[in-house]
MDAnalysis code that builds the backbone (N, CA, C; Angstrom):
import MDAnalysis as mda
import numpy as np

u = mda.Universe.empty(615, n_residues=205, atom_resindex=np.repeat(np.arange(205), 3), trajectory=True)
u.add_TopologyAttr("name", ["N", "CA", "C"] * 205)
u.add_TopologyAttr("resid", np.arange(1, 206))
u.add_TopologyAttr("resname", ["UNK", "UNK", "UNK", "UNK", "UNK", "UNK", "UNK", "UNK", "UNK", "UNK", "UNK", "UNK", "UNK", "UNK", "UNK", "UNK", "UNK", "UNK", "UNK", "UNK", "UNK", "UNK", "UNK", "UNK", "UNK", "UNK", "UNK", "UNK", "UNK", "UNK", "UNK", "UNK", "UNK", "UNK", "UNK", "UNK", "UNK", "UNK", "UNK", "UNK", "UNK", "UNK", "UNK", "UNK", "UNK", "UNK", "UNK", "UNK", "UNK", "UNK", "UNK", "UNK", "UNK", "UNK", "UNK", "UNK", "UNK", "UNK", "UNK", "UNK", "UNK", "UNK", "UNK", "UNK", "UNK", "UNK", "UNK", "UNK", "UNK", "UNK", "UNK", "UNK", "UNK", "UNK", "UNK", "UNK", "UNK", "UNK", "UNK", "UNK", "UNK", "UNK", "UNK", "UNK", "UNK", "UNK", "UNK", "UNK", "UNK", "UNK", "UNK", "UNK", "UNK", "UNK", "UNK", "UNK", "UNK", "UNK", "UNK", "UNK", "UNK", "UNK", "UNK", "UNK", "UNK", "UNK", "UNK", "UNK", "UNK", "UNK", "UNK", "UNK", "UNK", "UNK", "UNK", "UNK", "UNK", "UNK", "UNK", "UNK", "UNK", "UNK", "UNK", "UNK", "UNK", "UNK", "UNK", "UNK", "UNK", "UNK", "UNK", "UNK", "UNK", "UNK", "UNK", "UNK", "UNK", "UNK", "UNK", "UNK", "UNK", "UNK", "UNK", "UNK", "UNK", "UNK", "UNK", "UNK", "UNK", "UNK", "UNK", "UNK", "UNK", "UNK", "UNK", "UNK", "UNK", "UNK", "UNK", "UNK", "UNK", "UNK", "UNK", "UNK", "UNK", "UNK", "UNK", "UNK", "UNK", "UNK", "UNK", "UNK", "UNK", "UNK", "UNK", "UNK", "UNK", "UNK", "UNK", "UNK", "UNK", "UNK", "UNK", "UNK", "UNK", "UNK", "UNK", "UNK", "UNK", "UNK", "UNK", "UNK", "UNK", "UNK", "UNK", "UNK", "UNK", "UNK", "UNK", "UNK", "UNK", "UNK", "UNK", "UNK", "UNK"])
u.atoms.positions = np.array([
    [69.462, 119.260, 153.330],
    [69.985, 119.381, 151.963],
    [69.875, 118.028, 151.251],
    [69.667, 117.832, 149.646],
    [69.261, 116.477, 148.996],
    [70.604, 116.045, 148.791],
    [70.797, 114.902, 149.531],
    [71.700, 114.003, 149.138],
    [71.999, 113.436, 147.519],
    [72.772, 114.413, 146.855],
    [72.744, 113.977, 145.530],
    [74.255, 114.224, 144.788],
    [74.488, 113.666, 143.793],
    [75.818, 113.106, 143.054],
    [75.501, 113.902, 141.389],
    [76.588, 114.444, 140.953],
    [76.407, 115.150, 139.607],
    [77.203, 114.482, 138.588],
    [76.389, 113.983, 137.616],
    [76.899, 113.147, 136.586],
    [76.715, 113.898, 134.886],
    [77.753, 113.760, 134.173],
    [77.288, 114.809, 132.986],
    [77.373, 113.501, 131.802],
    [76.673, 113.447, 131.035],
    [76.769, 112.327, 129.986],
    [77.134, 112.975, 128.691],
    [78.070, 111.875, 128.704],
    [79.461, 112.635, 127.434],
    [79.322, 111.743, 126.482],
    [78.628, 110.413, 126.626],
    [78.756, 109.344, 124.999],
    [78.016, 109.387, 124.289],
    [77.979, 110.571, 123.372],
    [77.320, 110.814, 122.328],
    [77.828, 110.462, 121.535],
    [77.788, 110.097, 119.540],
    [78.622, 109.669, 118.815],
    [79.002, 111.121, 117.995],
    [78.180, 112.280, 118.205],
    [78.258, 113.225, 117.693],
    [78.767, 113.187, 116.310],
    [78.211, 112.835, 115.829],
    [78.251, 112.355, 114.332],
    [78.376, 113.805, 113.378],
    [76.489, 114.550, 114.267],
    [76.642, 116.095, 113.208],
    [77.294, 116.845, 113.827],
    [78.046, 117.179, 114.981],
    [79.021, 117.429, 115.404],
    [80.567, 117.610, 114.361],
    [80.762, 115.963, 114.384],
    [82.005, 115.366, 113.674],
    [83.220, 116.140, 114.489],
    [82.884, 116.092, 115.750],
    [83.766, 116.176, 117.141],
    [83.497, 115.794, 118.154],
    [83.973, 115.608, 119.505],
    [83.927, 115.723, 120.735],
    [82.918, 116.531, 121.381],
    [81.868, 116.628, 121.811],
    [80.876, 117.941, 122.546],
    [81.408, 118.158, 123.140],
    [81.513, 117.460, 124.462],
    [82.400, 117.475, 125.923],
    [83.217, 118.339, 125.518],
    [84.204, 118.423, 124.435],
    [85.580, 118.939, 124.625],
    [85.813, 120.371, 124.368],
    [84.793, 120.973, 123.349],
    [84.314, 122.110, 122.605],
    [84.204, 123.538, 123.527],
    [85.148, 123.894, 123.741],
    [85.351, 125.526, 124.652],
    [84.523, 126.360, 124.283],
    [83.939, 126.888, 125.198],
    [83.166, 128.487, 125.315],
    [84.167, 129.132, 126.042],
    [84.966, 130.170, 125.942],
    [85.437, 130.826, 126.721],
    [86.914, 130.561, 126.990],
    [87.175, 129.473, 126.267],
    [88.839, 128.861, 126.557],
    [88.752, 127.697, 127.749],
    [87.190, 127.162, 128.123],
    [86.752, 126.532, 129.074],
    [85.625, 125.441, 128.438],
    [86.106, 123.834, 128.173],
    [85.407, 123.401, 127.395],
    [84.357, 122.852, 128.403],
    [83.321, 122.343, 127.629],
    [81.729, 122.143, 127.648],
    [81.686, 121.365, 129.377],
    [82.518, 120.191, 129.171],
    [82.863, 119.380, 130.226],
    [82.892, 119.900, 131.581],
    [84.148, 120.799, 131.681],
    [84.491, 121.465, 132.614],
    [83.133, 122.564, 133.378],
    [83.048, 122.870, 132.750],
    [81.953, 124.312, 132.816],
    [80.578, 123.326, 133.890],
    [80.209, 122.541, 133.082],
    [79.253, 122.177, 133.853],
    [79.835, 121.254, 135.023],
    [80.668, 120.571, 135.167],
    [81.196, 119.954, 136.121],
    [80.949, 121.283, 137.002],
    [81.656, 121.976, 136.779],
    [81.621, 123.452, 137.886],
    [80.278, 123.703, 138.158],
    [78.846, 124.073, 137.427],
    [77.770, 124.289, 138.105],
    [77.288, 123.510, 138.433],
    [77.477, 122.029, 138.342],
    [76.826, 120.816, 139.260],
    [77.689, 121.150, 140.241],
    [78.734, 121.771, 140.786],
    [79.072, 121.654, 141.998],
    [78.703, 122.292, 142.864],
    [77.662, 123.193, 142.286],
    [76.943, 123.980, 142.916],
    [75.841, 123.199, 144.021],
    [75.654, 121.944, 143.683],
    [74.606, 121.249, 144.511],
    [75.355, 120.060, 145.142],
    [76.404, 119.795, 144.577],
    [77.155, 118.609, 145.113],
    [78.242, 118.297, 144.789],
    [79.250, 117.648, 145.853],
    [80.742, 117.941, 145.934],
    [81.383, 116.733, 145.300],
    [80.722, 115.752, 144.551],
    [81.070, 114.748, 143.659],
    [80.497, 114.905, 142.006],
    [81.323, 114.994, 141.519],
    [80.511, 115.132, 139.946],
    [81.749, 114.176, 139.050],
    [81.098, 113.315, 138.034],
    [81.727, 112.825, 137.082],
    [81.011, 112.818, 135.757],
    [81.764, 112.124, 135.062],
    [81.238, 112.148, 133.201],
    [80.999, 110.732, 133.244],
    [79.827, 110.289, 132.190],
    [79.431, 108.759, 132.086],
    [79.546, 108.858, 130.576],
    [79.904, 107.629, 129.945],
    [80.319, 107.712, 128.598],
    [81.657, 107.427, 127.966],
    [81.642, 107.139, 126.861],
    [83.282, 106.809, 126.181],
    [83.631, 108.556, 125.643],
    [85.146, 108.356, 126.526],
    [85.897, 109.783, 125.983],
    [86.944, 109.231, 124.616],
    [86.557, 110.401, 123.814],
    [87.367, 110.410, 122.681],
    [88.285, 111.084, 122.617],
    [88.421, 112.128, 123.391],
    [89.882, 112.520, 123.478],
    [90.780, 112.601, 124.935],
    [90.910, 111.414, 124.974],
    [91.158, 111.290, 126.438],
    [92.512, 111.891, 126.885],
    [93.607, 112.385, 125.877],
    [94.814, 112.638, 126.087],
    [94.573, 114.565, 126.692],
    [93.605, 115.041, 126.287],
    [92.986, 116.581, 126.601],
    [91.778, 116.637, 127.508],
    [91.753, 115.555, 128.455],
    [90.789, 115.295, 129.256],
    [90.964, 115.579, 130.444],
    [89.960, 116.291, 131.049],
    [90.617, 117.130, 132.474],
    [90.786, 115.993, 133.495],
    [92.278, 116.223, 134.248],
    [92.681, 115.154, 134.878],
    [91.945, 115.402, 136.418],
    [90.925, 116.069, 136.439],
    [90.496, 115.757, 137.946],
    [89.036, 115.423, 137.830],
    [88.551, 115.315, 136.425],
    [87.593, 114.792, 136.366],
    [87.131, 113.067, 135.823],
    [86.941, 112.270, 137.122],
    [86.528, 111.105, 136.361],
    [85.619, 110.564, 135.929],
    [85.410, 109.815, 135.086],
    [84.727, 109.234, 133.976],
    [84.600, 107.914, 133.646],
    [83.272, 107.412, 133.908],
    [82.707, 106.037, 133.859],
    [82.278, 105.349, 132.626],
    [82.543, 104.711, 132.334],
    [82.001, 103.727, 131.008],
    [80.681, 103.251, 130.688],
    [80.235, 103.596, 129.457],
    [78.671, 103.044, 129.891],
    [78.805, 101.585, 129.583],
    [77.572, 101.246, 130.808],
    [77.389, 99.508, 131.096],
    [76.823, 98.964, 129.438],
    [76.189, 100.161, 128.902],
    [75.684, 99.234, 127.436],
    [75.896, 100.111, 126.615],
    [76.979, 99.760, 125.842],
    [78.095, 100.894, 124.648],
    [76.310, 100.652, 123.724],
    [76.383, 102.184, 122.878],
    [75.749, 103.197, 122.309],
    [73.991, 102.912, 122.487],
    [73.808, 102.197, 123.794],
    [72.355, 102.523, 124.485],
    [71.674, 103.646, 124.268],
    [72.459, 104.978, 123.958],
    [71.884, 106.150, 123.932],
    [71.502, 107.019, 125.334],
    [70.633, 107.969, 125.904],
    [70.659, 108.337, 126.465],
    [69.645, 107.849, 127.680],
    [68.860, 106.696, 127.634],
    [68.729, 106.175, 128.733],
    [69.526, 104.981, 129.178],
    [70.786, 104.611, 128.534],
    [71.815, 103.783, 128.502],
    [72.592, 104.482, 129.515],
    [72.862, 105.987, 129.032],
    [73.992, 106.860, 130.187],
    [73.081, 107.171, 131.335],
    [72.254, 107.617, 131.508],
    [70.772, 107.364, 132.457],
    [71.322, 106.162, 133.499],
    [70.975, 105.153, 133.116],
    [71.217, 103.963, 133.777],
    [72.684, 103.850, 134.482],
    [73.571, 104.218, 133.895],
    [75.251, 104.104, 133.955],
    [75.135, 104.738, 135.476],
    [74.708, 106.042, 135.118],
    [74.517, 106.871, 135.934],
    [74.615, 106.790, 137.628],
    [73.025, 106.462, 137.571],
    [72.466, 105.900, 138.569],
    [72.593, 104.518, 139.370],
    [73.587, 103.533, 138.415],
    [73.579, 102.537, 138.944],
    [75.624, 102.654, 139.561],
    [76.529, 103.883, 139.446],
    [77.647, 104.022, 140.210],
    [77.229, 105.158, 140.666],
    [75.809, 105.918, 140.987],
    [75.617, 106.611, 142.214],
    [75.821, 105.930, 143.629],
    [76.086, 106.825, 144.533],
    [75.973, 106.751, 145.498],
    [75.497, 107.281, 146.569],
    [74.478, 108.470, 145.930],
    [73.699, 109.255, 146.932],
    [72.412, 108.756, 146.596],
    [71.448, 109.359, 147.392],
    [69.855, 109.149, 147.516],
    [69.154, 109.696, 145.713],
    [69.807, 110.349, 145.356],
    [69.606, 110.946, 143.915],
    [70.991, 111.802, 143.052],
    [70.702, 111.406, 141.916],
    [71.751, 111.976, 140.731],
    [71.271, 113.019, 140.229],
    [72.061, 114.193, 140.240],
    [71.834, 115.202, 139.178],
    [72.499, 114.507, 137.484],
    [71.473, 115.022, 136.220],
    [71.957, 114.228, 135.016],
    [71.785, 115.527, 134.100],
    [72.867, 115.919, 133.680],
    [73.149, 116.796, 132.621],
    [73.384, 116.573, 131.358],
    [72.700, 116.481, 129.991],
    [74.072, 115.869, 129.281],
    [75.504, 116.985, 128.700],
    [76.349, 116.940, 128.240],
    [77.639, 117.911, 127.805],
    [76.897, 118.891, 126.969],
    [75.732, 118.752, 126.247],
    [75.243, 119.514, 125.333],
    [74.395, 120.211, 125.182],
    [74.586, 120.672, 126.885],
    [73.249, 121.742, 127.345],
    [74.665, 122.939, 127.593],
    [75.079, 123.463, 127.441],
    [76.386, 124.559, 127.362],
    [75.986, 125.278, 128.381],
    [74.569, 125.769, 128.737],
    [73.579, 126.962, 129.356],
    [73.394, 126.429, 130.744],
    [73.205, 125.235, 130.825],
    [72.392, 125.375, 131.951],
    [73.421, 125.516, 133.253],
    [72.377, 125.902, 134.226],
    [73.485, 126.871, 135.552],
    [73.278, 126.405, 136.783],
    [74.116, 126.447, 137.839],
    [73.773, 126.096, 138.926],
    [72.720, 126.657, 139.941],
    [72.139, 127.413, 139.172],
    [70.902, 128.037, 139.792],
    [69.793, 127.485, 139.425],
    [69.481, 126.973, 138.213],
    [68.749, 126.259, 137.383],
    [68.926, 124.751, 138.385],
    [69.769, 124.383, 138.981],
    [69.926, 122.808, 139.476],
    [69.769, 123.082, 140.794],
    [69.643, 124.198, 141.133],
    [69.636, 124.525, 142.868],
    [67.832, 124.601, 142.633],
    [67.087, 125.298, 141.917],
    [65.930, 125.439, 142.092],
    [65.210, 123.718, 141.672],
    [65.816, 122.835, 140.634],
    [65.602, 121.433, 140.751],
    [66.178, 120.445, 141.936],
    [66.732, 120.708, 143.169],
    [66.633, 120.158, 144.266],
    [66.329, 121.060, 145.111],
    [65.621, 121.861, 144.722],
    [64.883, 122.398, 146.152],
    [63.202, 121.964, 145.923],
    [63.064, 122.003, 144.519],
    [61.897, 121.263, 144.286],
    [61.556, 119.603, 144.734],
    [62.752, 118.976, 144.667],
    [62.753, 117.531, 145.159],
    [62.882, 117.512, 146.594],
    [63.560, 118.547, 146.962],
    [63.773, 118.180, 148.696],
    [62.193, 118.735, 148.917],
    [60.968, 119.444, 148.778],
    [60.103, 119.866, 149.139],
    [58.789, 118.969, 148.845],
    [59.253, 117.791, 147.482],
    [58.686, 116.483, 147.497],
    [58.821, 115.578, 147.114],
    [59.218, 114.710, 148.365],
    [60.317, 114.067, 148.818],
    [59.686, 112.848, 147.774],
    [58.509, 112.524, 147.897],
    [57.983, 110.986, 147.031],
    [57.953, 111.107, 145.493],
    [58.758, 112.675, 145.110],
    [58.813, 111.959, 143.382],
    [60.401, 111.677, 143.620],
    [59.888, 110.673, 142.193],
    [61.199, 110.070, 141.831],
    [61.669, 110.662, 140.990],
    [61.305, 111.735, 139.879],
    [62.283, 112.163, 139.120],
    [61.447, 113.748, 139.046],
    [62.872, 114.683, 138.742],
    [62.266, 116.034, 138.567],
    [62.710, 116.492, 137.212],
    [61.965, 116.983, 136.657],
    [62.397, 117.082, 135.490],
    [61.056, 118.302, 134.880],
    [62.573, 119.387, 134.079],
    [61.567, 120.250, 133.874],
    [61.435, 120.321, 132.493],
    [60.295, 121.772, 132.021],
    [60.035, 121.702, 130.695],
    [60.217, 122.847, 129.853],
    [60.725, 122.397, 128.882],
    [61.402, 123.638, 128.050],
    [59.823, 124.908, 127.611],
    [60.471, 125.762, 127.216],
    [59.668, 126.803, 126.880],
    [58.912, 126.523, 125.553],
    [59.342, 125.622, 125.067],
    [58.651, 125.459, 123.700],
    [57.851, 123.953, 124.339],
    [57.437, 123.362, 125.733],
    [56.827, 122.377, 126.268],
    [57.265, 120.987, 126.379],
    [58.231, 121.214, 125.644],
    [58.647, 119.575, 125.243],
    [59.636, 119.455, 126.639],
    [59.553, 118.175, 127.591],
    [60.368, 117.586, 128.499],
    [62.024, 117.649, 128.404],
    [62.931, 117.497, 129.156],
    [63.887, 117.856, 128.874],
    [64.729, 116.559, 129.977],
    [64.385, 116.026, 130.072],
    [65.427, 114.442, 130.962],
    [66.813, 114.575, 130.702],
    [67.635, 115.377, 130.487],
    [68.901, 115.290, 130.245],
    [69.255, 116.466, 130.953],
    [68.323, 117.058, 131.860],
    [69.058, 118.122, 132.590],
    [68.000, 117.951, 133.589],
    [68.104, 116.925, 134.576],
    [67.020, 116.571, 135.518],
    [67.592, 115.646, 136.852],
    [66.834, 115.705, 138.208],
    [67.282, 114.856, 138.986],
    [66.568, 113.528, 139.123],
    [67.477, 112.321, 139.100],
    [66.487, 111.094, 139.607],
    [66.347, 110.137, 141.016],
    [65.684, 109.865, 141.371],
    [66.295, 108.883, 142.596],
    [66.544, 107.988, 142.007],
    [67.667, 107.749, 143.157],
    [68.642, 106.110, 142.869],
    [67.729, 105.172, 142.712],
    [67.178, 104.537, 143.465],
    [66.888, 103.141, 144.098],
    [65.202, 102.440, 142.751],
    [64.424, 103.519, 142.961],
    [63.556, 103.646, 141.450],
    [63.608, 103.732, 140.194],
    [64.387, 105.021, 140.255],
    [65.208, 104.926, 138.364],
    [65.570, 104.045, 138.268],
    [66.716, 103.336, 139.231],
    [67.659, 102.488, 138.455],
    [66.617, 101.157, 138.340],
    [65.639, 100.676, 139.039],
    [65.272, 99.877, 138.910],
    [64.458, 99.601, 137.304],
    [63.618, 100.628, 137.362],
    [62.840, 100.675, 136.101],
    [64.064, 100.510, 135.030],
    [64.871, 101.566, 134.792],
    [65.926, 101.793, 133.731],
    [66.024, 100.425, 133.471],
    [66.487, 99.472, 134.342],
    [67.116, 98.125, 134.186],
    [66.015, 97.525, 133.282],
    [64.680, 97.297, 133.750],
    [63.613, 96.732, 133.098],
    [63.540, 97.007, 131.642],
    [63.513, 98.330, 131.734],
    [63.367, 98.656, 130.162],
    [64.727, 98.197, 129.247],
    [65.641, 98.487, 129.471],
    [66.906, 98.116, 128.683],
    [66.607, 96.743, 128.756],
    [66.263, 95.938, 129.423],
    [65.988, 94.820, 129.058],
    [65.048, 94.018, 128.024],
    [64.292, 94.975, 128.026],
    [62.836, 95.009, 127.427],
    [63.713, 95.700, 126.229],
    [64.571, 96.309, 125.796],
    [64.990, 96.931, 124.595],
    [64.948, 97.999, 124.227],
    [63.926, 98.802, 125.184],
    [63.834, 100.471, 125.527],
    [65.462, 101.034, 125.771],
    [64.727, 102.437, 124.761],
    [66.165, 103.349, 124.756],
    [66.209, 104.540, 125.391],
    [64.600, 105.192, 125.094],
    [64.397, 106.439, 125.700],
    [64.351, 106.647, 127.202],
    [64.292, 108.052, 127.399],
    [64.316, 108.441, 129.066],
    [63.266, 108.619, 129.289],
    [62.276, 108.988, 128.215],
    [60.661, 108.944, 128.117],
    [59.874, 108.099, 128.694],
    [60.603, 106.835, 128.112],
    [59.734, 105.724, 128.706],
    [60.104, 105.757, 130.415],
    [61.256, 105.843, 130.452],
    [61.368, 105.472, 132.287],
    [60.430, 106.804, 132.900],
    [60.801, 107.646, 132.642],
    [59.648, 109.098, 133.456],
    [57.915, 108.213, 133.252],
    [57.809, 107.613, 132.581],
    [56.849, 107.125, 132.662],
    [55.838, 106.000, 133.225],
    [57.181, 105.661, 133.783],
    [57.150, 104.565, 134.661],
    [57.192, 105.022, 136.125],
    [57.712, 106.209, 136.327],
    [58.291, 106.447, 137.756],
    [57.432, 107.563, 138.404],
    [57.233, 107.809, 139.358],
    [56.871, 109.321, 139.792],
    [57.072, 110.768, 139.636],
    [56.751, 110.849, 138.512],
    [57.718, 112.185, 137.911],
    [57.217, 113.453, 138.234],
    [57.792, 114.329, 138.821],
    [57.319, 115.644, 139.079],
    [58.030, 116.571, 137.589],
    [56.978, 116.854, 137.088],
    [57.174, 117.782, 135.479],
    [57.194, 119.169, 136.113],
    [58.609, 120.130, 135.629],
    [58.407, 121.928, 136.035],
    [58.109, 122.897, 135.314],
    [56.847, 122.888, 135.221],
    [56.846, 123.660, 133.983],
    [57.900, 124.848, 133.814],
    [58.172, 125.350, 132.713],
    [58.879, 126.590, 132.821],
    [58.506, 127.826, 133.043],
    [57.208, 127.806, 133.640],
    [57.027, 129.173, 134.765],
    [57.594, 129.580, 135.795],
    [57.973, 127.913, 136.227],
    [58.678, 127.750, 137.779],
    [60.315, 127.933, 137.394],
    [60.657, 128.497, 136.325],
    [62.273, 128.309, 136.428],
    [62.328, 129.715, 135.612],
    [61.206, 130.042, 134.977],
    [61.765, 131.332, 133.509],
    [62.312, 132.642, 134.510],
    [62.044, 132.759, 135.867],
    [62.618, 133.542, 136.642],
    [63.982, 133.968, 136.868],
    [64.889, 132.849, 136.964],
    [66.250, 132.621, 136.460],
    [66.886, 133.376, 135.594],
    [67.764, 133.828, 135.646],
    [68.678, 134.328, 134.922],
    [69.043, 133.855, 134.142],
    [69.063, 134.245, 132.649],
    [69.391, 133.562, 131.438],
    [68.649, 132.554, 131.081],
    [67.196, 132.255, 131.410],
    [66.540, 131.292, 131.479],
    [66.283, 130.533, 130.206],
    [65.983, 131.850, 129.295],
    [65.635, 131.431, 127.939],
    [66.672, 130.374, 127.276],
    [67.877, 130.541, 127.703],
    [68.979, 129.695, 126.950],
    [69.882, 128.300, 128.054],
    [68.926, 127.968, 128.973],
    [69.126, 126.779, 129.561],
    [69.053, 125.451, 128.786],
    [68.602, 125.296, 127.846],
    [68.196, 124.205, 126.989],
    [68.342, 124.270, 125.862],
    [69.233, 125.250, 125.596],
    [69.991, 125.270, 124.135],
    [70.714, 124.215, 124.062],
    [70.555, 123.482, 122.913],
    [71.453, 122.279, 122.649],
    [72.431, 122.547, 121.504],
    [73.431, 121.894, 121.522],
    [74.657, 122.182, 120.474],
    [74.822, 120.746, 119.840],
    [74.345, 120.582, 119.021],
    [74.316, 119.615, 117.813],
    [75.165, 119.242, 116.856],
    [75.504, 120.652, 116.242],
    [76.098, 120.604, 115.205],
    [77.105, 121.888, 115.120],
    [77.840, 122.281, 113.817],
    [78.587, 123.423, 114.375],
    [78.044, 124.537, 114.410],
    [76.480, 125.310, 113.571],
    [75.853, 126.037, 113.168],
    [75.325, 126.254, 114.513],
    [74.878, 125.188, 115.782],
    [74.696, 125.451, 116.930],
    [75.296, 126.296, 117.692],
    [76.699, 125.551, 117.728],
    [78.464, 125.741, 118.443],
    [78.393, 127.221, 118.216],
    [78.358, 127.239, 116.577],
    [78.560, 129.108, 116.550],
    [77.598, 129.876, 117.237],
    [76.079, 129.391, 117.188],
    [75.298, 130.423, 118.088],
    [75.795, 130.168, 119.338],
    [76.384, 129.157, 119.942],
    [76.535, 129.139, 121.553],
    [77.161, 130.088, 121.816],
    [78.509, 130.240, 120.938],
    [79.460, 130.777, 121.249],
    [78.871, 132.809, 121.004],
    [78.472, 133.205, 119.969],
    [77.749, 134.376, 119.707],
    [77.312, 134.295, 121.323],
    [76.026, 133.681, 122.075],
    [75.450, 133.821, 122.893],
    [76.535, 133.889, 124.467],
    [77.247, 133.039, 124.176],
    [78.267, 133.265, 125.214],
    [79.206, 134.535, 124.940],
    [79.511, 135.003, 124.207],
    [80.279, 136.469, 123.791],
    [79.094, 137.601, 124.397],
    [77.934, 137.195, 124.020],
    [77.228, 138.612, 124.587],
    [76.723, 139.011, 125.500],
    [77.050, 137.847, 126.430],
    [77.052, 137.550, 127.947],
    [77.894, 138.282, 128.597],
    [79.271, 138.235, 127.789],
    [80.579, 138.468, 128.284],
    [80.854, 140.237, 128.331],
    [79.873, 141.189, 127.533],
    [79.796, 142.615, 127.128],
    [79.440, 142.883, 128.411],
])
């Protein structure tokens, strides 16, 4: 089994939001929680990386790390990540994938345990475009590159997959899945929130 650690990245400034993602319930069960639960599907440690804004409604069994470089963006929480891992590889979610499932993260470490020399797995949405915010990395490589680039002034997760050994999935290898189509729905704004929530209600019929 892949030695790996589940981290969900919560420091967004969510600006078009003009709330909390993390905090935002589907079901009477906010964003946070939910996926904490299907990363536990692959591993029995999971935390949040990022500044919490509402920390007084913040689930008390989930902890939460600070990013090393306040509003780096998302290869900033990337880095955070991987550098207070402590397994051979991190699962990296960010709060604003609502969809994605622990079946979806079981078929991304069974792909890594089967090859063993990439460093990052990372699959691809149905419309082709890469998706690094719902992907596994190894420790010891990511974090190294990550470091380089933030140094260098790089923000994206783009650039590090590009640096590293990346095994790309296409979405042939995952559209099998249940609910597949809506793994990579992102919630942005509230016009999102409301389709999540529509989409999560008709789940629930």
């Amino acid at each position: 089994m892949l030695d790996v650690e589940g981290f969900i990245l919560v420091g967004g400034a969510s600006r078009r939001m003009g709330r909390d993602k993390a905090m935002l319930s589907l079901g009477n069960e906010p964003l946070v929680v939910h996926l904490a639960r299907e990363l536990s599907g692959i591993t029995t440690r999971v935390r949040a990386v990022g500044q919490i804004i509402g920390r007084d409604s913040w689930p008390a069994d989930l902890e939460s790390i600070p990013d090393l470089h306040k509003q780096w963006g998302a290869l900033g929480g990337i880095h955070t990540a991987l550098n207070a891992c402590h397994a051979g590889s991190a699962a990296i979610v960010a709060c604003d994938l609502p969809f994605v499932s622990k079946l979806l993260l079981k078929r991304l470490t069974e792909i890594a345990s089967c090859e063993a020399s990439r460093d990052a797995i990372v699959p691809i949405q149905s419309d082709f475009r890469p998706q690094p915010l719902c992907a596994l990395y190894r420790r010891l490589p990511c974090l190294e590159q990550a470091e380089r680039l933030i140094t260098a002034g790089e923000h994206t997760p783009r650039a590090l997959l590009q640096l590293v050994n990346t095994r790309w999935v296409p979405f042939e290898e995952i559209q099998d899945l249940p609910n597949s189509g809506d793994f990579f729905f992102n919630v942005n704004t509230p016009a999102d929130f409301e389709q999540a929530q529509q989409l999560f209600q008709s789940r629930a019929l």
